[in-house]
N, C-alpha and C positions, 0 to 999 in steps of 0.2 A: 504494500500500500504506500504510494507517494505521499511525500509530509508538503504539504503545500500553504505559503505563508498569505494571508487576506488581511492586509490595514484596511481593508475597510469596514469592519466592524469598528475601530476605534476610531475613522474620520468621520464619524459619523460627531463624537464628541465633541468636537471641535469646529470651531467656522473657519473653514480653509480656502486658503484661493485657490483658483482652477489649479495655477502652478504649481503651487505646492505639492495638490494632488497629483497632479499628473510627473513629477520628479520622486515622488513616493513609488507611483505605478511601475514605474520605470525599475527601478530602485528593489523593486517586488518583483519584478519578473528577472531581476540578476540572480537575485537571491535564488528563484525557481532554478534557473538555470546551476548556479552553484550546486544545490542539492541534488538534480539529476546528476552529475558527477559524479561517480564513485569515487573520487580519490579526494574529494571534499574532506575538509576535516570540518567538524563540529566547532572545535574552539574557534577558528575561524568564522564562521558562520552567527556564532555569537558576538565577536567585535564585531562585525560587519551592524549584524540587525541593531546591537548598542549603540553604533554610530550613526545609526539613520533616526533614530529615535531620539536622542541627543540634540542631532542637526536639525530636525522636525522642531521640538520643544523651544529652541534657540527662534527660530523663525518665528512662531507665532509668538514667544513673548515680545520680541523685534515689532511686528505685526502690530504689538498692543500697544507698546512707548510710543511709535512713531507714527500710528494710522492717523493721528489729527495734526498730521506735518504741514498741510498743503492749508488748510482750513486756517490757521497759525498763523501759516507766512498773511494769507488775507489782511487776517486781524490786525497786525504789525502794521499793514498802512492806517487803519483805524488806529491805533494806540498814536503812529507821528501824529496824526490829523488836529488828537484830541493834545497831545503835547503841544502843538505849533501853537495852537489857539491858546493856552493856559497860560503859556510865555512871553507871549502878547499881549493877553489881558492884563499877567501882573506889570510887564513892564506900562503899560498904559495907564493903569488904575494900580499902583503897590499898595493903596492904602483900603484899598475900595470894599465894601461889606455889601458890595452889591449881590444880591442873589443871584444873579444870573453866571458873574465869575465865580462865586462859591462852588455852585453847581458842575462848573467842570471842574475844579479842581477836586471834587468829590468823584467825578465821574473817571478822573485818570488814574484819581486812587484804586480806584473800584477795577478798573481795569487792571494795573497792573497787580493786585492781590488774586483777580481769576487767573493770569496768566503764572503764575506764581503754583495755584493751586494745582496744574498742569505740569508742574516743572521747565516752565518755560523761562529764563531768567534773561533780562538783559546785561550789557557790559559794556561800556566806555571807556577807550581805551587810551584817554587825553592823558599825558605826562606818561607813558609810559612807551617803549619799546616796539619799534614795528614788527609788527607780523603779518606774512604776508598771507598764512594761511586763515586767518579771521578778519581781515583788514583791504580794504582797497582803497589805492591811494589816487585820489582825485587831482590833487597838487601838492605843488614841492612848496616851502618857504625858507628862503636860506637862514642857516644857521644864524642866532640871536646871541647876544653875548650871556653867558647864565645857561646856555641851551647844549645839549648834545645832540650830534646829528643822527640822525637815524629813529629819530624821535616824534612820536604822534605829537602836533603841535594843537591841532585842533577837531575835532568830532561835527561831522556835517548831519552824520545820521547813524546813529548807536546799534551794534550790533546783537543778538541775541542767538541763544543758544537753547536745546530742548536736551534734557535727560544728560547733561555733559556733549553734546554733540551739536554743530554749527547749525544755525538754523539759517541766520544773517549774517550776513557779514556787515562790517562796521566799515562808513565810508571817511574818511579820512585825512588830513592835509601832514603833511608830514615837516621836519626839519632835515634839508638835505644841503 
């Protein structure tokens, strides 16, 4: 009697992408094939199935951190929108108890505490070191006395990040 191996009794648990399924399927018919082998070894046969279930597991938690990656970047024009406006206000009105500036300033708070709750963090990377792999550099300003080159002088639009990983990149003026 052939031993023949079916994830699909266990994708069924899960909400998988087509892909995933079908790199599984794939993945399930080697193993078929292994097994018809007589010169198969078993221990073998069990790292292999360890590792597909592993890499499986890996995916869909990936799947769960990142599935509102796209949705995020959105929101991040709404988050400058509501900053642009707040920065404005107070420089216009610094002193002002007007309800209406209160209110975005409440609403930026409000905003960046959802994004927060997400693990979505943002990061300004003024006075500090360029990097080119979170940072884009828009323009150069020559070095200032007091100043090191290679150095973010000024932040045009603040970068942000999800779960440790680049969401945005930070655009940037640099000291060169």
């Amino acid at each position: 009697m052939p031993i023949t191996l079916n994830f699909n009794k266990w994708l069924h648990k899960w909400n998988t992408s087509k892909n995933t399924q079908n790199k599984l399927n794939k993945k399930n018919s080697n193993l078929s094939k292994i097994l018809k082998n007589k010169n198969s070894n078993s221990k073998e046969l069990k790292l292999e199935l360890t590792g597909i279930f592993l890499s499986y597991f890996r995916e869909v938690d990936d799947s769960k951190k990142y599935s509102i990656t796209k949705i995020a970047k959105e929101l991040l024009e709404a988050a400058d929108c509501i900053n642009r406006c707040k920065n404005e206000a107070i420089k216009e009105y610094p002193d002002s108890k007007d309800p209406f500036i209160v209110e975005i300033v409440e609403t930026q708070k409000k905003l960046v505490e959802i994004l927060k709750t997400f693990d979505i963090e943002e990061f300004d990377p003024t006075g500090k070191e360029f990097d080119p792999n979170t940072q884009e550099s828009l323009l150069t300003i020559p070095v200032l006395p007091g100043c090191t080159a290679n150095t973010v002088a000024t932040t045009m639009r603040t970068g942000y990040t999800i779960q440790g990983r680049l969401l945005r990149s930070a655009r940037v003026g640099i000291f060169l």
